[in-house]
VMD Tcl script that draws the C-alpha trace (Angstrom):
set ca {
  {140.03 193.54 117.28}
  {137.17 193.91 114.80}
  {138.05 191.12 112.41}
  {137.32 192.47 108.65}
  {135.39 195.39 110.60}
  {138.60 197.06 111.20}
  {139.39 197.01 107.20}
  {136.52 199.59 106.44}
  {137.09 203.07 107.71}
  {133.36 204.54 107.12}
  {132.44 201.47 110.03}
  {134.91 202.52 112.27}
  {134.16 206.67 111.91}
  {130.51 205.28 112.51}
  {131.76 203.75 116.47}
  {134.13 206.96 116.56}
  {130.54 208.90 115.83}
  {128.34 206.55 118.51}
  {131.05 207.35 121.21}
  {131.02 211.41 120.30}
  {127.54 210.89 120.52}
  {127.71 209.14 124.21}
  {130.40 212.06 125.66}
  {128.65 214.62 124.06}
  {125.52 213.04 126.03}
  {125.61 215.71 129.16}
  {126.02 218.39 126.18}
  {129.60 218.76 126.78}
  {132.33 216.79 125.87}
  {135.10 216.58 128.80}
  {138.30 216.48 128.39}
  {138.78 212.73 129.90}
  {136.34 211.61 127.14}
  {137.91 213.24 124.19}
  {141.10 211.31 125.61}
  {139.64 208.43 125.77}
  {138.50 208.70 122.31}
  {141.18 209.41 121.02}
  {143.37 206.52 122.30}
  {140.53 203.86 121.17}
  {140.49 205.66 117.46}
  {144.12 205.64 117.33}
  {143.77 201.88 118.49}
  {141.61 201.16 115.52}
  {144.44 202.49 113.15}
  {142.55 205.67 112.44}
  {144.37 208.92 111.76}
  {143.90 212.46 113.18}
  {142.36 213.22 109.84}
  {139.50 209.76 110.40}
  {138.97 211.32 113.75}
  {138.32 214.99 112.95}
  {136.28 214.27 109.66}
  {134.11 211.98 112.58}
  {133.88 214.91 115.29}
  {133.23 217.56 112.43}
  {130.32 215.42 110.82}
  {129.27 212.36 113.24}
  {125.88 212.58 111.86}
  {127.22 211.38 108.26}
  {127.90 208.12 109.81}
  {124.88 206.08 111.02}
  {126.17 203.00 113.03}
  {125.58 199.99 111.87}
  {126.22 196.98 114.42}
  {128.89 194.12 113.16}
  {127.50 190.80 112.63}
  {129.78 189.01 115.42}
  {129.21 189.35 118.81}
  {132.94 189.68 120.10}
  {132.94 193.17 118.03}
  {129.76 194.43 119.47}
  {130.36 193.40 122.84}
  {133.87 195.44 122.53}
  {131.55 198.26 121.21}
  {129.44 198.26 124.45}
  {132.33 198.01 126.43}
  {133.74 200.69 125.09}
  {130.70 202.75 125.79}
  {130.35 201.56 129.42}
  {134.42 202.60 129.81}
  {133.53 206.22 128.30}
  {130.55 206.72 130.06}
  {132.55 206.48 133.39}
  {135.88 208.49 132.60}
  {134.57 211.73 133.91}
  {133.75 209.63 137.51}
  {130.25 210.67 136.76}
  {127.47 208.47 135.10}
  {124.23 210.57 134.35}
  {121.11 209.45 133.00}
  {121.58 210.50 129.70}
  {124.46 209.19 128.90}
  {122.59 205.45 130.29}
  {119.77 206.81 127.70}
  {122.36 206.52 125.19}
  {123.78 203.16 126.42}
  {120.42 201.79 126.23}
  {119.79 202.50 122.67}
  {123.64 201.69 121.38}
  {122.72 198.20 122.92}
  {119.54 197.57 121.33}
  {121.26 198.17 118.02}
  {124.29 195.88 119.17}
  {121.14 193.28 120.02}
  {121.82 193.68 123.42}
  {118.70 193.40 125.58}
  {117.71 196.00 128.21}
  {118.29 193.56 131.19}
  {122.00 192.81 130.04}
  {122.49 196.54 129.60}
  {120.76 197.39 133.07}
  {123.16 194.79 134.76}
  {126.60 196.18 132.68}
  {125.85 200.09 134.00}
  {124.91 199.02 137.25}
  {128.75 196.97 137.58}
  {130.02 200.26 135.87}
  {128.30 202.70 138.58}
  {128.92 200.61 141.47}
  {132.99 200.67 140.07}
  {132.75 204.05 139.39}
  {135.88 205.25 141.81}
  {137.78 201.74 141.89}
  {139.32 198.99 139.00}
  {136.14 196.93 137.56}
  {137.26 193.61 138.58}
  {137.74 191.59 135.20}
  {134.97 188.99 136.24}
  {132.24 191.09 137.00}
  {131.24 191.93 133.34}
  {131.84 188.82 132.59}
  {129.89 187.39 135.03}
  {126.58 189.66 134.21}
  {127.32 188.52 130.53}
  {127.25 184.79 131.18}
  {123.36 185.06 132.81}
  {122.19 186.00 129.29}
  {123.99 183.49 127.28}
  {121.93 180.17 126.01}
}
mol new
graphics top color blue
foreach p $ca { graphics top sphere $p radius 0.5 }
foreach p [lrange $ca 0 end-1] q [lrange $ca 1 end] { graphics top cylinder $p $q radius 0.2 }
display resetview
């Protein structure tokens, strides 16, 4: 999933630490979220231990974007698929969105577009071409 990005466990506490960061947006982390979380840590191969050490100190672990773009799209996917678990996007948690993307060099008008498909599919399935689709007006 994350190439040699999955191989080092202080990168992957740091996207476990950027998601905390984006449920924990509204100042209180819902039960969907920490779900969610959970399932994508344990997808990454972390342990219960990798995930508590994260939630106990997410500050100790700046993020620091990979260098390809499939991982750091998956990164702002995954933050666009947190941010609507609860059924409820507010504008802090698309103040944290914002600035994720700008580290994962992802400029504002991409990010504007990818919430926007997210809100408007906020109750239903996100059809699998509509990210895409936003994606492919940014690409060279």
């Amino acid at each position: 999933m994350f190439g040699n990005f999955d191989s080092d466990i202080e990168r992957k506490r740091s996207v476990l630490a950027l998601l905390l960061e984006m449920a924990n947006a509204d100042k209180e982390i819902e039960p969907i979220e920490l779900q969610y979380i959970k399932g994508l840590a344990g997808n990454m191969g972390m342990t219960q231990m990798d995930i508590q050490e994260a939630m106990d100190h997410p500050k100790d672990y700046i993020f620091k974007a990979p260098a390809d773009e499939h991982s750091r799209m998956t990164i702002m996917y995954y933050l666009l698929f947190l941010m609507r678990s609860n059924g409820e996007i507010d504008l802090r948690e698309e103040a944290v969105a914002f600035k994720a993307a700008l580290k994962l060099g992802f400029s504002q008008s991409l990010t504007h577009d990818l919430i926007n498909v997210v809100k408007f599919h906020l109750v239903d399935e996100i059809p699998p071409d509509a990210m895409l689709n936003n994606i492919k007006k940014y690409l060279n």
